[in-house]
C-alpha positions in Angstrom: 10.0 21.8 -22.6 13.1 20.5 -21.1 13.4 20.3 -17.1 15.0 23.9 -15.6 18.2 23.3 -13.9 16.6 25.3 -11.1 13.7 23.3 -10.6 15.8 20.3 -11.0 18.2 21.2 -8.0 14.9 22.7 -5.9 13.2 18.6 -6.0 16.7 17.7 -5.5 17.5 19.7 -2.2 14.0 19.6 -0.7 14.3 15.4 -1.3 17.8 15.1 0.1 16.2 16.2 3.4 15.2 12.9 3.8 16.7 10.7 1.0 20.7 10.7 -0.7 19.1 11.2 -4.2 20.7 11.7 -7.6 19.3 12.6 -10.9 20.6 11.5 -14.4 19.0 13.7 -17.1 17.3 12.1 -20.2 15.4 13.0 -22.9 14.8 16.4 -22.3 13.5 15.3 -18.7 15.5 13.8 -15.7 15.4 10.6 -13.4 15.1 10.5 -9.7 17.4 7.3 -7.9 18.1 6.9 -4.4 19.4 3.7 -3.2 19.8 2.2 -6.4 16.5 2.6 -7.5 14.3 4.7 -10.2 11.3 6.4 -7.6 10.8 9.4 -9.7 10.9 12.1 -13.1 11.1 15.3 -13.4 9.4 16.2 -16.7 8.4 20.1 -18.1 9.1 20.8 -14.5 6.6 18.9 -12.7 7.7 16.0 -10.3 6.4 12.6 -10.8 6.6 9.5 -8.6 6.3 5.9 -8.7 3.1 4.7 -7.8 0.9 1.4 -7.7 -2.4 0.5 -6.7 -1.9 1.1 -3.4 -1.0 4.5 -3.2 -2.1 5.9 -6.8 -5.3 7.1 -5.1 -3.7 10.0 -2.7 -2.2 11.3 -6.1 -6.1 10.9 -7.9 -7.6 12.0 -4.7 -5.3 15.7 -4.9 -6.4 15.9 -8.6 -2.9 14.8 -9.8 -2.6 13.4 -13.2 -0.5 10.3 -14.8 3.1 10.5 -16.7 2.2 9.9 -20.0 5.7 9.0 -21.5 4.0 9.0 -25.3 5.2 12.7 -25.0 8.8 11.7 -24.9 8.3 8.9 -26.9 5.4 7.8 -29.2 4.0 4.7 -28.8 5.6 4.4 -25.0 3.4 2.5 -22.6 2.4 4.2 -19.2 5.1 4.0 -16.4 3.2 4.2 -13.1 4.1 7.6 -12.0 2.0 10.7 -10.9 2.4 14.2 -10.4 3.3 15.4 -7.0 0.4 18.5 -6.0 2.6 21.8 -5.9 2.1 22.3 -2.3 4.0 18.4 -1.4 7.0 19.8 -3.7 7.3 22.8 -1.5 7.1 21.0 2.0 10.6 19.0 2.7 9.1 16.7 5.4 5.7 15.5 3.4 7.8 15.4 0.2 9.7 12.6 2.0 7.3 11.1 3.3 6.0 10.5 -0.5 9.0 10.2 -1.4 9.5 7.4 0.8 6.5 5.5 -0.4 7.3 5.7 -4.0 10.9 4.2 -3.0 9.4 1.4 -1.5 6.9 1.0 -4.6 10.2 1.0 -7.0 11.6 -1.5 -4.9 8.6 -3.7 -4.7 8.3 -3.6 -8.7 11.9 -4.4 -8.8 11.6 -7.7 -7.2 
């Protein structure tokens, strides 16, 4: 199921509370950048973000589960990004705040 325009522009506003994000839609799905860097997808209309082994365990510790890109594209290896709980999406200011982390975990991996 491709991402909703709807819930695309919803992740979009509630983030740009905090962050000047953009999105660039591919394969059925759509990316999440903000200052030059790749934090998060949007896939079947459930937001994902960039994790590592510091911070996967909040996401694990709400019951969230990993991107599995193998949906998108068999035989793709995991990413590093999990599901954001329902309740986060829905709250500007603790969105940031994860969204924030996941930044800095994009901009960590990229160096």
């Amino acid at each position: 199921m491709p991402v909703s325009a709807g819930f695309l522009q919803h992740v979009v506003d509630q983030l740009s509370a905090s962050l000047p994000v953009t999105s660039r839609r591919m394969f059925g799905g759509a990316r999440l950048y903000a200052h030059g860097l790749f934090f998060g997808l949007i896939h079947d209309d459930v937001l994902y973000l960039k994790v590592n082994e510091a911070t996967r365990g909040r996401y694990e510790a709400a019951g969230q589960r990993a991107f599995d890109p193998s949906v998108v594209k068999p035989g793709t290896k995991p990413m590093g990004y999990f599901s954001v709980p329902e309740e986060v999406v829905e709250d500007p200011e603790v969105l940031g705040q994860w969204a924030e982390e996941a930044l800095a975990v994009a901009g960590a991996a990229k160096r």
